[in-house]
ROSE-4610 file (N, C-alpha, C; in Angstrom, 1 decimal, always signed):
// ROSE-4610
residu = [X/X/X/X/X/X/X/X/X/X/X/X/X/X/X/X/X/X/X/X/X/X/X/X/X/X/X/X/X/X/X/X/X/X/X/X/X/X/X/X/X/X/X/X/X/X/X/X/X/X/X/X/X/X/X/X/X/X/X/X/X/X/X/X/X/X/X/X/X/X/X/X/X/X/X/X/X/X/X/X/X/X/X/X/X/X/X/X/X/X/X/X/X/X/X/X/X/X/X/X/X/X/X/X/X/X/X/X/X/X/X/X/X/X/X/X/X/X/X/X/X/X/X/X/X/X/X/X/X/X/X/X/X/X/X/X/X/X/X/X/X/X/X/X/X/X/X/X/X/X/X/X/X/X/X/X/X/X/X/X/X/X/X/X/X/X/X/X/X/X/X/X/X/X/X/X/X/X/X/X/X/X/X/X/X/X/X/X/X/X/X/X/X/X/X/X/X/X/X/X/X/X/X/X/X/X/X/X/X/X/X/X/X/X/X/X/X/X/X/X/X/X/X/X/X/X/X/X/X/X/X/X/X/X/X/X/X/X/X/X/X/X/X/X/X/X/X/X/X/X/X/X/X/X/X/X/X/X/X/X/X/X/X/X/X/X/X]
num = [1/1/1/2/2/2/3/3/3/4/4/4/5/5/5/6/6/6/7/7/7/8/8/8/9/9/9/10/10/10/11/11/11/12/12/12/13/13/13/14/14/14/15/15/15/16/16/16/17/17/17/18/18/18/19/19/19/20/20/20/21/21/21/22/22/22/23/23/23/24/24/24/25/25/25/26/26/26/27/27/27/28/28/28/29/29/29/30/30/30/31/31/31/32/32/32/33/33/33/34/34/34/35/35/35/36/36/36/37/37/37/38/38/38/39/39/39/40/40/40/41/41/41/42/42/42/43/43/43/44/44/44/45/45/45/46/46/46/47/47/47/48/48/48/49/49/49/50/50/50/51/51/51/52/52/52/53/53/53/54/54/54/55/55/55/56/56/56/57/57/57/58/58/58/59/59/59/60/60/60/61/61/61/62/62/62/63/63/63/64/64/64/65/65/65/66/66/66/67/67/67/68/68/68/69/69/69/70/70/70/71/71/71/72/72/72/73/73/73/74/74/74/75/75/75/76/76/76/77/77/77/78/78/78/79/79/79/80/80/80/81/81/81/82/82/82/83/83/83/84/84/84/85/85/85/86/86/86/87/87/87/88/88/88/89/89/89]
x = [+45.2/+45.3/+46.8/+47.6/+49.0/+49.0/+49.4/+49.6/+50.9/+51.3/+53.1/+52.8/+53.3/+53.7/+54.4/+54.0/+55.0/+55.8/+55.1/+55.3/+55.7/+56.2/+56.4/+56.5/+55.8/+55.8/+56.6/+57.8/+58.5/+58.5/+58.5/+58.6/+59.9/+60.6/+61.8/+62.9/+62.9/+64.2/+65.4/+65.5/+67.2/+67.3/+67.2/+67.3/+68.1/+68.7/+69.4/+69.0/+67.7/+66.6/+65.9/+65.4/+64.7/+65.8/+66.9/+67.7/+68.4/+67.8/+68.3/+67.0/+66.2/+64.7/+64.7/+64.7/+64.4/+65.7/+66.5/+67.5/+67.2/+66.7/+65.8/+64.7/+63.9/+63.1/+63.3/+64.1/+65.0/+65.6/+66.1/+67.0/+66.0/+64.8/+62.8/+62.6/+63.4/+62.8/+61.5/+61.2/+59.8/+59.9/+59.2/+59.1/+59.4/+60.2/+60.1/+59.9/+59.1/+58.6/+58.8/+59.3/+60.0/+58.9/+58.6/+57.7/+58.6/+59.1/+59.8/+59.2/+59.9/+59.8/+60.6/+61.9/+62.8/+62.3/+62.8/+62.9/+63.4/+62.9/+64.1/+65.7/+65.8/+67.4/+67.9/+67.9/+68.2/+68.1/+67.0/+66.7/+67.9/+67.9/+69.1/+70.5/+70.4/+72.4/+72.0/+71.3/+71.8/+71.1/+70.3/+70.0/+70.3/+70.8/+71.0/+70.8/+69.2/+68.7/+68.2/+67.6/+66.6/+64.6/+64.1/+63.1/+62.7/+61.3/+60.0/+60.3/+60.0/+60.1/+59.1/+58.5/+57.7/+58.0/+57.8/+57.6/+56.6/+56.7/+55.4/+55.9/+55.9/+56.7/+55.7/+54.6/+54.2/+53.1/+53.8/+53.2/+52.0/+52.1/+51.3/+50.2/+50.2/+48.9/+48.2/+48.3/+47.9/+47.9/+47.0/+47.6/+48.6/+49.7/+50.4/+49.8/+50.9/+50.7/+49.7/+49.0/+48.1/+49.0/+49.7/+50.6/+50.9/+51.6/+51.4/+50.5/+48.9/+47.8/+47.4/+48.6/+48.1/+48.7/+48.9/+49.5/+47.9/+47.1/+45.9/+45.7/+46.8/+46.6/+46.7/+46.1/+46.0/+47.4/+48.0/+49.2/+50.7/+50.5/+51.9/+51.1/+52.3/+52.6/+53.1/+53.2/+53.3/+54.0/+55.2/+56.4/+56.0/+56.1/+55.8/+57.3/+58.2/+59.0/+59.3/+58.9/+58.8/+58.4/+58.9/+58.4/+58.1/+58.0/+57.4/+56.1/+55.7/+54.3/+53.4/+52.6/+51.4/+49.8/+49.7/+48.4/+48.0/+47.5/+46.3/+45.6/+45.7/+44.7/+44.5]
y = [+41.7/+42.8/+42.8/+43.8/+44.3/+44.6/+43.9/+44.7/+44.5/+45.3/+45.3/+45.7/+45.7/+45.2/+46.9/+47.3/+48.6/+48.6/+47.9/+48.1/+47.0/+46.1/+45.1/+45.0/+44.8/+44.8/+43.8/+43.5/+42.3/+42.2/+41.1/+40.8/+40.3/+39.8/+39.3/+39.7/+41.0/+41.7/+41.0/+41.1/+41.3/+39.9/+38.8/+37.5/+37.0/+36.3/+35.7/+35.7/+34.9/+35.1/+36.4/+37.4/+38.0/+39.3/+39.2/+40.0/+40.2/+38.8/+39.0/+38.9/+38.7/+39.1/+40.4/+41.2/+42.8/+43.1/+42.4/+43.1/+42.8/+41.4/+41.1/+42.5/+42.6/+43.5/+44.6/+45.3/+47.0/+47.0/+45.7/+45.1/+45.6/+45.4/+45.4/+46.7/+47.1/+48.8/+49.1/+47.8/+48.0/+48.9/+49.8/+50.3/+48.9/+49.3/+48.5/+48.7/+48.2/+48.1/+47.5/+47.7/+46.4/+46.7/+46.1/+45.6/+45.0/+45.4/+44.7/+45.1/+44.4/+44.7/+45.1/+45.7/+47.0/+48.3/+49.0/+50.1/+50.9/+51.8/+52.1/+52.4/+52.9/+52.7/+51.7/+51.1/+49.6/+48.8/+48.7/+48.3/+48.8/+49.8/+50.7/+50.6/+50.1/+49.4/+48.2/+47.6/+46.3/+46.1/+47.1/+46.9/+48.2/+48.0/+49.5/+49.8/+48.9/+49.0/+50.0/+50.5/+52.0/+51.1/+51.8/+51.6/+52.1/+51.8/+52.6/+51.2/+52.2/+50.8/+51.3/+51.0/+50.6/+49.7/+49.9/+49.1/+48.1/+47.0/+46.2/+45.5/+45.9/+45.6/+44.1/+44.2/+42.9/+41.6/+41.4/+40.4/+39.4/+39.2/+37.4/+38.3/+39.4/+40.6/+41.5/+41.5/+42.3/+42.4/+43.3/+43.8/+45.0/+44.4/+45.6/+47.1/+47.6/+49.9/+50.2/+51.1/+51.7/+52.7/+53.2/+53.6/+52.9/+51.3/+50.7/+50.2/+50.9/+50.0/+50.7/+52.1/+53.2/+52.3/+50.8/+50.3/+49.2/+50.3/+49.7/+49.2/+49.6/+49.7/+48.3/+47.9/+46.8/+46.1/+47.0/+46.8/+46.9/+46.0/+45.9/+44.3/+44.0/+42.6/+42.3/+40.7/+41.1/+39.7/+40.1/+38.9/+38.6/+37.4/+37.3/+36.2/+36.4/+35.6/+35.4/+36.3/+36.7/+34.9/+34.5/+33.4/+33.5/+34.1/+34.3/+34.8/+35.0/+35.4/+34.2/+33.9/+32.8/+33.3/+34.4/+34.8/+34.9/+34.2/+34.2/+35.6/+36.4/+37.9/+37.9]
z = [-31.5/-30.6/-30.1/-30.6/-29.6/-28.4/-27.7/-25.8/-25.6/-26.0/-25.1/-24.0/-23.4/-21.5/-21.6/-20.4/-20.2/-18.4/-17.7/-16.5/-16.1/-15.4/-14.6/-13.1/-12.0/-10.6/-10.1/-9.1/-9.1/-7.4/-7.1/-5.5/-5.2/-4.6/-4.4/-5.4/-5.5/-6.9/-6.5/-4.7/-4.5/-4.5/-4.3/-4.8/-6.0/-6.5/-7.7/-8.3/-8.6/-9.9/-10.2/-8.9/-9.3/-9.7/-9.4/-9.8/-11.7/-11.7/-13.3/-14.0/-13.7/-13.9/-14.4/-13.5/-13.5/-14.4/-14.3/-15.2/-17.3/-17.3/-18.3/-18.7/-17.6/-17.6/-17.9/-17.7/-18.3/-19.2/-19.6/-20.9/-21.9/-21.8/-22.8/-22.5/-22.0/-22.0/-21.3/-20.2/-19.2/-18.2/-17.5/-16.7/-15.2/-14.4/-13.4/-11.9/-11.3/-10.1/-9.2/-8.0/-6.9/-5.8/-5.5/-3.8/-2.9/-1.9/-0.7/+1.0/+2.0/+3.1/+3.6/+2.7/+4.0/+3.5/+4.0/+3.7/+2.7/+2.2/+0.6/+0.8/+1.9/+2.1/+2.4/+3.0/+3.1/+1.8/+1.0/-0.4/-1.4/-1.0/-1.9/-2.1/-0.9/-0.7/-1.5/-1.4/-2.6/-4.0/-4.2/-5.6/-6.4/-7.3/-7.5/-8.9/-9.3/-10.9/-10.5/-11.8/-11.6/-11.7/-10.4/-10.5/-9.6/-9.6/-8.6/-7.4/-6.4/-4.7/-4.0/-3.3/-2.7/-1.6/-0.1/+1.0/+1.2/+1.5/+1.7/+2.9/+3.8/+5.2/+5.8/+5.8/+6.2/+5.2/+4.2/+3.1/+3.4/+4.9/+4.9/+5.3/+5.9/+6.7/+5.7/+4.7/+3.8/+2.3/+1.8/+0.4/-0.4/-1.0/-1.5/-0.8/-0.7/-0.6/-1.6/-0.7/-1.6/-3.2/-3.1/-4.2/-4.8/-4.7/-5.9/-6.8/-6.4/-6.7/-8.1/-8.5/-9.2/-10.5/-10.8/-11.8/-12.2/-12.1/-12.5/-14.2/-14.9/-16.6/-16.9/-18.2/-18.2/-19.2/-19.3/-20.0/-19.1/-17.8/-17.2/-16.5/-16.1/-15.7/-13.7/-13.4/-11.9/-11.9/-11.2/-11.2/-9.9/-8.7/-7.0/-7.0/-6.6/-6.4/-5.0/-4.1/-2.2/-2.1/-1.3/-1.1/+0.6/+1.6/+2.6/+3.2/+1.8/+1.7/+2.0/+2.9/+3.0/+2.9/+2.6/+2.3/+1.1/+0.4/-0.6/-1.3/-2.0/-2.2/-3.5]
């Protein structure tokens, strides 16, 4: 069975690793996905790959935005590199 990966969800993009992560990641021609806790303008001044963003302003209190939940297919992937996250889901 073939499953190429189309999408990738990534947590901690702006980071050193996860920055060349995602850059790996568009290198593959994946669709990319960033989850953070600023805001997209704020996010925007320092990353300036192309990708879908998404706010997730409080990590340890919750589950991901309801909008990014629409990556229900089973052909994409989910990087968590946030390491301030202490909740379990």
């Amino acid at each position: 069975m073939n499953c190429k990966i189309k999408r990738v969800l990534v947590t901690g993009a702006t980071g050193k690793i996860g920055y060349n992560i995602c850059l790996a990641i568009l290198e593959s021609e994946m669709e990319l996905i960033v989850l953070g806790r600023k805001n997209e303008t704020n996010f925007r001044q320092e990353f300036s790959l192309p990708c879908k963003y998404f706010q997730w302003s409080n990590p340890a209190k919750g589950l991901p935005p309801v909008q990014a939940d629409g990556l229900n297919e089973k052909k994409w992937k989910f990087v968590h590199l946030e390491l301030t996250a202490q909740k379990t889901w």
